[in-house]
C-alpha positions in Angstrom: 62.2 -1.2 -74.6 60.0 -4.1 -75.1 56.2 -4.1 -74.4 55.8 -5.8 -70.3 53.8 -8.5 -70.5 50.3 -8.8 -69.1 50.4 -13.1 -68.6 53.1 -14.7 -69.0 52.7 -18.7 -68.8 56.6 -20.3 -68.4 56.4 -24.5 -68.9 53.3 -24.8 -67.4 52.2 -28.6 -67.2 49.2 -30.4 -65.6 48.1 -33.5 -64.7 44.7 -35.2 -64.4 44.7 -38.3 -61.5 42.2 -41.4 -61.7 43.3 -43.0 -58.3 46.9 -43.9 -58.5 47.2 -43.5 -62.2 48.7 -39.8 -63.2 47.4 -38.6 -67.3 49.4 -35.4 -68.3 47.4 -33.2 -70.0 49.3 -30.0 -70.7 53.3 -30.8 -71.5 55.0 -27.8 -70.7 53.9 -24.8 -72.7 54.8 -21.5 -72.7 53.4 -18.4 -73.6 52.6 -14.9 -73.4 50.1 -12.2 -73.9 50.8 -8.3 -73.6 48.3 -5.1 -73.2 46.2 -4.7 -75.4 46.5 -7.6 -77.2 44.0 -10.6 -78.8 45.7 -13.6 -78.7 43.8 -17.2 -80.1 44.4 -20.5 -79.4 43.5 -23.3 -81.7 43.2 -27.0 -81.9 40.7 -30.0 -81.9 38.3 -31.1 -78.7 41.3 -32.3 -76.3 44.0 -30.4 -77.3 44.2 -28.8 -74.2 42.5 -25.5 -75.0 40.3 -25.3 -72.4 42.1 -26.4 -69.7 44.8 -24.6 -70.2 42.5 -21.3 -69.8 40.7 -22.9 -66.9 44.2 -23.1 -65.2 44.8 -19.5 -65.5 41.0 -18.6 -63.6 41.4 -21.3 -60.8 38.6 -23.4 -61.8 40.8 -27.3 -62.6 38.7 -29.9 -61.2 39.5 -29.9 -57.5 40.8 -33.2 -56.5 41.2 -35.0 -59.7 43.4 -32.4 -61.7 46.7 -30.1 -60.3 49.4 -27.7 -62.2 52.6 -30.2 -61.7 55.2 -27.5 -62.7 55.4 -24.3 -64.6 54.5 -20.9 -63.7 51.4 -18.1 -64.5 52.5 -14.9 -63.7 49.8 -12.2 -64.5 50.9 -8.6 -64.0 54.2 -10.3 -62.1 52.0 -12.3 -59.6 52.4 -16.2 -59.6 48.7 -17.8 -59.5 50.2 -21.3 -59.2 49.9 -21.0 -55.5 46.6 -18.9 -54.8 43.9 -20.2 -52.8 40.2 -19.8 -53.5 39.7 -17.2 -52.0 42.8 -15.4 -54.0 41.3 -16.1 -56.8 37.9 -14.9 -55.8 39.3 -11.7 -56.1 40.6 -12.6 -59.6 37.6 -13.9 -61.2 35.4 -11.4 -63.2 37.9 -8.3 -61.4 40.7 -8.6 -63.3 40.4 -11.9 -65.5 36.7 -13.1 -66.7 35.6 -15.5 -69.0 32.8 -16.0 -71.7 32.2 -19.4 -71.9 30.3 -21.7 -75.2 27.0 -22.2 -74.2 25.4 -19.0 -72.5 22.6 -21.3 -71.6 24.1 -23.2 -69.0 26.6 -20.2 -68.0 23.7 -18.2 -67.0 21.2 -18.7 -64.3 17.8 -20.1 -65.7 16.0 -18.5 -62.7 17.0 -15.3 -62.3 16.3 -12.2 -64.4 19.1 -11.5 -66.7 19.6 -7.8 -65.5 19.7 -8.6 -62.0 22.9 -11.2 -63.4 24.9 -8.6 -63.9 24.3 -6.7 -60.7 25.7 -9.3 -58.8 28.8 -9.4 -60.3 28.9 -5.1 -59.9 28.0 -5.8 -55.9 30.6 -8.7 -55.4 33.3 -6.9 -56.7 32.2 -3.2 -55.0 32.4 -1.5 -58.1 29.8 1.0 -57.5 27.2 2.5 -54.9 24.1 0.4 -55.2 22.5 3.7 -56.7 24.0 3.7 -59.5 24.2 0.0 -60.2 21.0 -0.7 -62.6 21.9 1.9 -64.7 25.4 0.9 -64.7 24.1 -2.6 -66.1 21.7 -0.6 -68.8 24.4 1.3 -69.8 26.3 -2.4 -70.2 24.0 -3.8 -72.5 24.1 -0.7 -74.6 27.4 -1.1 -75.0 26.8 -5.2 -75.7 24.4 -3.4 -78.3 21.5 -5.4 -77.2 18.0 -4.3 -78.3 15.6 -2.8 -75.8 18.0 -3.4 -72.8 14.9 -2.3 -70.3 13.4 -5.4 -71.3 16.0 -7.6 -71.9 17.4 -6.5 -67.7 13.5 -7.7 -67.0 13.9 -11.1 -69.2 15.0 -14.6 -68.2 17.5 -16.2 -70.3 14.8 -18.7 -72.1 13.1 -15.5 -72.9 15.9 -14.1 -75.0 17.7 -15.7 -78.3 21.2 -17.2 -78.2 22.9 -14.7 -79.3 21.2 -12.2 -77.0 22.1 -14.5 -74.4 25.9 -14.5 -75.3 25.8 -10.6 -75.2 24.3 -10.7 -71.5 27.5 -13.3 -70.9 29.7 -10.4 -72.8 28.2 -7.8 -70.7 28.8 -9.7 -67.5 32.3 -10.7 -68.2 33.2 -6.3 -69.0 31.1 -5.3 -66.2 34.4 -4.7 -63.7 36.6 -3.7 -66.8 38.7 -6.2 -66.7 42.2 -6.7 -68.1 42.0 -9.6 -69.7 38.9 -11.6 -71.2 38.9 -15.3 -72.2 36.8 -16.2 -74.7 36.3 -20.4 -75.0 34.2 -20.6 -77.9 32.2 -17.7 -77.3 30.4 -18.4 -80.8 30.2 -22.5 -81.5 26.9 -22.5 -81.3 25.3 -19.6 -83.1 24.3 -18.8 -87.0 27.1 -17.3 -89.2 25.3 -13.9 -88.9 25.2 -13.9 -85.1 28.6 -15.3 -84.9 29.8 -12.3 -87.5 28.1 -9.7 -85.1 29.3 -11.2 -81.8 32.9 -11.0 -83.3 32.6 -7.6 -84.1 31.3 -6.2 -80.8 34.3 -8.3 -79.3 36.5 -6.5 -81.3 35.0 -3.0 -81.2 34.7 -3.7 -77.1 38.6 -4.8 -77.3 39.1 -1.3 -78.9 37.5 0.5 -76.8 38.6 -0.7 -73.4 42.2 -1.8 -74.7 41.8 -5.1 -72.5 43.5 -8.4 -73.5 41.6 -11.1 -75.3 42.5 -14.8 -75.2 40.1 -16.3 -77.7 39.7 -20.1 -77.7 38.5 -22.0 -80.8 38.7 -25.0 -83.1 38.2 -22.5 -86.3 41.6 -20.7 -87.7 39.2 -19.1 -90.5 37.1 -17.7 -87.8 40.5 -16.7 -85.5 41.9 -15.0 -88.9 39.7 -12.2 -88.5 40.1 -11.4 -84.6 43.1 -12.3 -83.3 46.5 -10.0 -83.5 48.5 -13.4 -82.8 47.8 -17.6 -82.8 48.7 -20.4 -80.5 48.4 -24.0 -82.0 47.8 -26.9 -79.8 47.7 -30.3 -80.2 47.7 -33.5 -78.0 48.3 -30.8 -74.8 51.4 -29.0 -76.4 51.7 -26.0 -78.2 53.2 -26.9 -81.7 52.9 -23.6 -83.7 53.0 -19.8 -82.4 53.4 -16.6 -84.4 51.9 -13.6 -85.8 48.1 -14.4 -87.9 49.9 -13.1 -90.9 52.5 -15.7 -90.5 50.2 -18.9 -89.0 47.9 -18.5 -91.6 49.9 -17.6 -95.3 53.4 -19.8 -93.8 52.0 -22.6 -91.7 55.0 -24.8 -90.5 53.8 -27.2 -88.8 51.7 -30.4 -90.6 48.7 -30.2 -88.1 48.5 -26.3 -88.6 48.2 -27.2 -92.4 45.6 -29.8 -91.6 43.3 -27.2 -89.6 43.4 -24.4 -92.1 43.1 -27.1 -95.4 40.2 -29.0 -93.3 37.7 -26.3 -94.2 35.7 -27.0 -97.1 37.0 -24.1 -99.6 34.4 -21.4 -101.1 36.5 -21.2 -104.3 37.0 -24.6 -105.1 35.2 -28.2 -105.1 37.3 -31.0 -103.7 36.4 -34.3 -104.4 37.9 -35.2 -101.1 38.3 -32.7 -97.8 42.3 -33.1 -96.1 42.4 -34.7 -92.9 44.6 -34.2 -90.1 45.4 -37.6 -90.4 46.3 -37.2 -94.6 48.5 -34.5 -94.0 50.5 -36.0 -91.2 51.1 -39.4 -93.8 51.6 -36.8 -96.6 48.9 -38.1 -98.8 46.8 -35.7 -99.9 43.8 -36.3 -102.7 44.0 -33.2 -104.4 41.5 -33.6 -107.7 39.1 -30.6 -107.8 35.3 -31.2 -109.5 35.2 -29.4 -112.3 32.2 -27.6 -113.5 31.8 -30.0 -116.8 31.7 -32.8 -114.0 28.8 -31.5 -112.0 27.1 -30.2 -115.2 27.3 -34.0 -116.5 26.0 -35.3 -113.4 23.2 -32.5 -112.5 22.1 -33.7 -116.0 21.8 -37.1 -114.9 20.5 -36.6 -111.4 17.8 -33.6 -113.0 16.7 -36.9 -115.7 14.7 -38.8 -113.2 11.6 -38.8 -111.5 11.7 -37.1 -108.3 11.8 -38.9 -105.1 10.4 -36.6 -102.8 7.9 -33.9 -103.7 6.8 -31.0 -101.4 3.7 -29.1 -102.4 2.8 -25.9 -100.4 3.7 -27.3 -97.2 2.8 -25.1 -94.3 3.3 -25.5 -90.9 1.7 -23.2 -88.7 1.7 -23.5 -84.4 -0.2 -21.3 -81.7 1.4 -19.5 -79.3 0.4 -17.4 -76.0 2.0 -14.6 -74.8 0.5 -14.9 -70.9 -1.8 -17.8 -69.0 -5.0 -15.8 -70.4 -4.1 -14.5 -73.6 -5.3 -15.1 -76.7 -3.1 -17.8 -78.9 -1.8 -16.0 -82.0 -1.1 -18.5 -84.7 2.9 -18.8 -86.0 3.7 -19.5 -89.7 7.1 -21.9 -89.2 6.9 -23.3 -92.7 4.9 -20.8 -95.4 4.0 -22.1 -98.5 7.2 -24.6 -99.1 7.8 -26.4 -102.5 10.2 -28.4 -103.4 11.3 -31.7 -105.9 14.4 -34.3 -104.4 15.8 -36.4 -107.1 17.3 -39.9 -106.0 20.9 -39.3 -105.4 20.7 -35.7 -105.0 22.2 -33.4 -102.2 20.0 -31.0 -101.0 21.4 -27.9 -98.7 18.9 -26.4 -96.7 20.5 -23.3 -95.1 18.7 -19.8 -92.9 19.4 -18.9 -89.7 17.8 -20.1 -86.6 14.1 -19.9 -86.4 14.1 -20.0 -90.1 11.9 -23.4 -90.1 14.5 -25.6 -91.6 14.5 -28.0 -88.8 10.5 -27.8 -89.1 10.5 -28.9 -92.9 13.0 -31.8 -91.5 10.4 -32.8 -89.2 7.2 -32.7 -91.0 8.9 -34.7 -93.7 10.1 -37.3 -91.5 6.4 -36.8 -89.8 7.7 -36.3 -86.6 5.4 -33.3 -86.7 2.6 -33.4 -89.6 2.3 -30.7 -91.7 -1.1 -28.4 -91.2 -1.4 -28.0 -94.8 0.1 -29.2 -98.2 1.2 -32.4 -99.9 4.5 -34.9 -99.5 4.7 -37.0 -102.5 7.5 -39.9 -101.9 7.7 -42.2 -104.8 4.7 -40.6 -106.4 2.5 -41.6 -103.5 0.7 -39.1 -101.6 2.5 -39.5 -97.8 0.8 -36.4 -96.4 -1.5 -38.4 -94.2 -0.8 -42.3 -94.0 -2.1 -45.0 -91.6 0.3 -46.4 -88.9 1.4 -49.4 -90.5 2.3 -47.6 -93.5 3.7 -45.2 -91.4 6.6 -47.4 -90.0 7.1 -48.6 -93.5 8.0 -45.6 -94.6 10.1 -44.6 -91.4 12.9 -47.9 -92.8 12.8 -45.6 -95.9 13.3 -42.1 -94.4 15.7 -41.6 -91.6 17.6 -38.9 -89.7 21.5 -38.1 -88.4 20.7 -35.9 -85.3 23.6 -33.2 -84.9 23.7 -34.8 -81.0 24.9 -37.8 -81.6 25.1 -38.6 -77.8 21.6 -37.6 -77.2 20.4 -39.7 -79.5 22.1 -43.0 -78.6 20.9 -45.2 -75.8 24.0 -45.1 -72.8 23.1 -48.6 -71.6 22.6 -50.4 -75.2 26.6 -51.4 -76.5 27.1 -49.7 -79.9 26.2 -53.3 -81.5 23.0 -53.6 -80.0 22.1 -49.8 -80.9 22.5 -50.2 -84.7 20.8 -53.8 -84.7 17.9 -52.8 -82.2 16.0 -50.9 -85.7 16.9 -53.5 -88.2 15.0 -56.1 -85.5 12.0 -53.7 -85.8 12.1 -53.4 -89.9 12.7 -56.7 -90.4 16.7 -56.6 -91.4 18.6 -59.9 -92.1 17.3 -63.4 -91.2 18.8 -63.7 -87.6 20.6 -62.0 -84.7 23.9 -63.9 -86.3 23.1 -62.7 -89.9 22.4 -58.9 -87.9 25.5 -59.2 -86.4 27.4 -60.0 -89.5 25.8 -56.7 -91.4 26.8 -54.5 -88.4 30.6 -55.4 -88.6 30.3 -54.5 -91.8 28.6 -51.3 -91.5 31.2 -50.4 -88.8 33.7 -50.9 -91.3 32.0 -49.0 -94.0 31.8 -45.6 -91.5 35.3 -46.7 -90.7 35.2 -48.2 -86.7 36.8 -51.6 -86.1 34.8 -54.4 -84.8 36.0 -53.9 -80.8 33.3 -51.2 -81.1 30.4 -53.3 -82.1 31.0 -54.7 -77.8 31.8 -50.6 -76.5 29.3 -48.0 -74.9 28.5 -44.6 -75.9 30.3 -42.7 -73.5 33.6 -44.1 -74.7 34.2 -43.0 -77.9 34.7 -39.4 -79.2 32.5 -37.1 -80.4 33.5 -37.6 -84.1 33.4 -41.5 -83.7 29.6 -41.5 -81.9 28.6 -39.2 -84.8 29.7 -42.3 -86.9 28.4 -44.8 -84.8 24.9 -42.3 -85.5 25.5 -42.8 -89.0 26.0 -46.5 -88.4 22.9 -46.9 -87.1 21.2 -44.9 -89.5 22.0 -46.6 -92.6 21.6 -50.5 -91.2 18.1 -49.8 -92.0 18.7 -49.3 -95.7 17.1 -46.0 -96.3 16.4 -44.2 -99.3 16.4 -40.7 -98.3 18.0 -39.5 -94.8 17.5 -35.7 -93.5 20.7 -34.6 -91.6 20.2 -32.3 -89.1 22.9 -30.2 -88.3 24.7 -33.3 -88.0 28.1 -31.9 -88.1 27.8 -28.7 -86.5 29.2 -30.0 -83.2 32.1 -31.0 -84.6 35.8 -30.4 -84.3 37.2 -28.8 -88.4 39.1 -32.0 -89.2 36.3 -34.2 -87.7 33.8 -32.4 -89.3 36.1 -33.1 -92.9 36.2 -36.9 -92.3 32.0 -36.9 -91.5 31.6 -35.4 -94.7 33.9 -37.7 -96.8 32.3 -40.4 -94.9 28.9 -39.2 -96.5 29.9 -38.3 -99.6 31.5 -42.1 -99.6 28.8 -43.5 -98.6 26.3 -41.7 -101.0 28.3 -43.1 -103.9 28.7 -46.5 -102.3 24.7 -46.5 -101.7 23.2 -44.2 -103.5 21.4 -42.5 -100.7 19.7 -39.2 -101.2 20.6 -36.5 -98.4 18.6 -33.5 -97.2 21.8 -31.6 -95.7 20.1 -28.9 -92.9 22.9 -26.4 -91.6 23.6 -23.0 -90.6 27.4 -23.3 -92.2 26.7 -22.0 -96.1 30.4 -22.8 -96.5 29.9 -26.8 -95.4 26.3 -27.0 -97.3 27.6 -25.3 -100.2 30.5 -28.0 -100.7 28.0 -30.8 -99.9 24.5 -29.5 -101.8 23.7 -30.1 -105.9 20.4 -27.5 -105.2 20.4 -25.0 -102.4 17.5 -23.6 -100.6 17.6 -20.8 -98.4 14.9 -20.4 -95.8 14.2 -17.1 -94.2 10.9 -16.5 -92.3 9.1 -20.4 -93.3 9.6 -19.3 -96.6 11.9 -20.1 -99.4 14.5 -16.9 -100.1 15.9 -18.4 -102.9 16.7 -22.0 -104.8 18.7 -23.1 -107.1 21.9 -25.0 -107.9 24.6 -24.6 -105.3 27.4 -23.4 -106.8 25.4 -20.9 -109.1 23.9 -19.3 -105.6 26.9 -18.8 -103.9 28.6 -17.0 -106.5 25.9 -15.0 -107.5 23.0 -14.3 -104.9 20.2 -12.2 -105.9 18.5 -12.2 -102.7 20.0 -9.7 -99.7 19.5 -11.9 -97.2 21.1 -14.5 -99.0 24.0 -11.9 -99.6 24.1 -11.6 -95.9 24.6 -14.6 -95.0 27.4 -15.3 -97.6 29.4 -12.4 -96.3 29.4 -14.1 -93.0 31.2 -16.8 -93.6 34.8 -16.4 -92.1 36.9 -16.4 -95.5 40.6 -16.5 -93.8 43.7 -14.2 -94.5 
């Protein structure tokens, strides 16, 4: 006799509503998940992941969204028609939810233990007695270190992924059926994400609840989930077993999402896009070793462009208002040589210092010891003037593109805005002219130079960041995370768009991430950070295949590596 199923979701379709105007945003899908069971759904931003899973808690927007037909039935009840208050007994009872950024989930004013309690006291799980060491006993199980203190801290007090284990422990704390998941590890290192997995799989185990795990990563899904959803454009185009989604995709966009990934075996000249597998033409030519030998030899010929020489960047910090400030190494002892044209990875979890070394050799925030050579020239401690001279030469690519672009400037007036500071081109006209075609180069058409910000995509302001960058004509330019944020495929057209442009330009990149996979496709020399210091350097390729360093080891294993 078949398994009963725990949800089942029967051509469920909603609508979002901007006056009189109706947008469908989920076409009829259909679905199921039984005891016991991890199921994932995949797709880009706007697929429909998320509010799909919002649909099944209650929370749509109220007033702008509604469910337009379809049915959720969970253990045989219809939610379709609950009120608020029917789903007040619902939420974090019998269905709870980890959501992406633990930050802005939990409460930045309230202790982290007492969190949880409220969710134990809503729901009248236990006598109030017993309730703190009911949450203790919670963030045992979330295998969080020193739980006494961590029930004492705030959240800005405790690292992300301690913070996404208080979410975890919140979301088990009334042993609920089933658990949604949106994201749960986006934002953290490889080696959190690894461990953050794991617990949710070992808590799974344990507790035989349901998991519906939301993410744009199929490599990450690979290793979690018992089946796989696939959506795209608000349908579900792909279902199955992991075995069978991952080794017999069917459908083109599935293809697209698991080819997207830079490969750890291989070096493809170009990455496959969504949009290259849907018109079937796919660049397949692979960089050979002879190739990169050939151009390392090259690149490894000239003088150095950059040259760090025992950088160190050290900060004080207090524990309490009267308490003596301890200094903090962020950068020990650093030295490095960039070649022009080179790509260098920079790679360590968080707190390693790599943004740091970004910073002080933008000089954003100087150094407290050592010397930065550019050019030869000592750059360690230069005057204003030469200062902004040097800032045309050395830019950045923030990983938030949005935060980083004015709202009320049009995207035409953003890129120009620094060539009017450096002195670009001879007029606003001749500006103009060099920003069309700089849009054209990162691949936007010229209706964008006249848009905003806020309406364009994450992947398209990330170009428009890019834009704005290279108008200036840099030499060097220090990316910053800057495709963490992004969806797979997105993040596979940014980084043929830099390798493109590299070529085109000859720009030298200083690539900053905590993907070793992405860096590793990107990066001619590698350098991994742990503690302000350098773990290990070397050529890329060489690294990844053979780490001598544990910690480097580590972070290797981490990497999701698929079926």
């Amino acid at each position: 006799m078949p398994e009963k199923s725990l949800l089942k979701v029967n051509e469920l379709s909603i609508s979002f509503f901007n006056e009189n105007i109706e947008k469908q945003i989920i076409k009829s899908i259909s679905f199921e998940i039984k005891p016991n069971e991890i199921v994932a759904v995949v797709g880009e931003s706007g697929s429909g992941k998320s509010i799909s899973s919002l649909a099944l808690m209650g929370l749509l927007p109220k007033g702008i969204s509604k469910i337009t037909a379809g049915s959720i039935l969970f253990q045989g009840d219809d939610f379709v028609n609950y009120s608020n208050r029917d789903f007040q007994n619902i939420r974090g009872n019998k269905i709870a939810m980890i959501f992406q950024e633990p930050m802005s989930s939990l409460n930045p004013s309230m202790r982290c233990g007492k969190q949880v309690e409220e969710i134990l006291i809503q729901h009248a799980v236990l006598p109030q007695s017993e309730i703190k060491a009911e949450v203790i006993n919670l963030f045992n199980k979330v295998k969080l270190p020193n739980p006494e203190r961590i029930f004492k801290s705030y959240p800005h007090e405790i690292s992300g992924g301690q913070k996404q284990r208080v979410m975890i422990a919140m979301a088990i704390a009334c042993k609920p059926k089933l658990l949604i998941a949106d994201e749960p590890t986006t934002a953290l290192d490889v080696t959190v994400q690894k461990e953050i997995l794991e617990l949710l799989k070992s808590i799974q185990k344990e507790t035989k609840m349901s998991v519906l795990f939301i993410s744009h990563d199929l490599s990450l899904v690979s290793e979690l989930a018992d089946r796989v959803l696939v959506m795209y454009k608000g349908e579900i185009v792909e279902q199955g077993n992991t075995d069978a989604i991952f080794n017999h995709p069917k459908h083109n966009y599935t293809k697209a999402l698991i080819a997207a990934r830079p490969s750890t075996e291989i070096r493809l000249k170009q990455l496959p896009t969504i949009s290259d597998f849907l018109s079937g033409e796919i660049d397949k030519t692979i960089i050979s070793k002879e190739d990169r030998k050939r151009h390392h030899k090259a690149l490894y010929a000239q003088q150095p462009l950059l040259e760090i020489i025992d950088i160190e960047k050290t900060y004080l910090s207090k524990t309490g208002l009267f308490s003596k400030a301890i200094p903090f190494k962020a950068v020990d002892g650093v030295s490095l040589k960039i070649y022009p044209g080179e790509t260098v990875g920079l790679v360590g979890e968080s707190g390693c210092g790599k943004s740091t070394l970004g910073n002080a050799i933008l000089q954003l925030d100087k150094a407290t010891s050592g010397i930065i050579k550019y050019k030869g020239k000592d750059i360690t401690h230069v005057d204003k003037q030469e200062l902004r001279r040097l800032r045309k030469d050395i830019q950045i690519i923030f990983q938030d593109p949005f935060a980083s672009l004015n709202p009320r400037l049009t995207v035409g007036n953003a890129i120009m805005e620094p060539m009017k500071v450096h002195n670009i081109g001879s007029s606003d006209a001749d500006r103009k002219a060099k920003t069309l075609h700089i849009l054209e180069n990162v691949g936007l058409d010229a209706s964008a130079f006249y848009r905003y910000p806020h309406e364009f995509s994450g992947g398209q302001r990330q170009r428009i960041g890019i834009a704005r960058t290279i108008a200036v004509e840099p030499q060097l330019i220090v990316c910053d995370e800057s495709v963490s944020a992004l969806d797979i495929s997105v993040q596979a057209q940014v980084l043929n768009l830099l390798n493109d442009l590299k070529t085109k330009f000859g720009f030298t990149y200083i690539f900053i991430s905590h993907d070793l996979a992405v860096v590793k496709y990107m990066a001619d020399q590698l350098l991994v950070m742990n503690k302000g210091k350098i773990e290990e350097i070397g050529d890329a390729d060489k690294i990844y295949e053979s780490p001598e360093k544990d910690y480097t080891k580590k972070l290797i294993h981490a990497i999701p590596k698929g079926l």
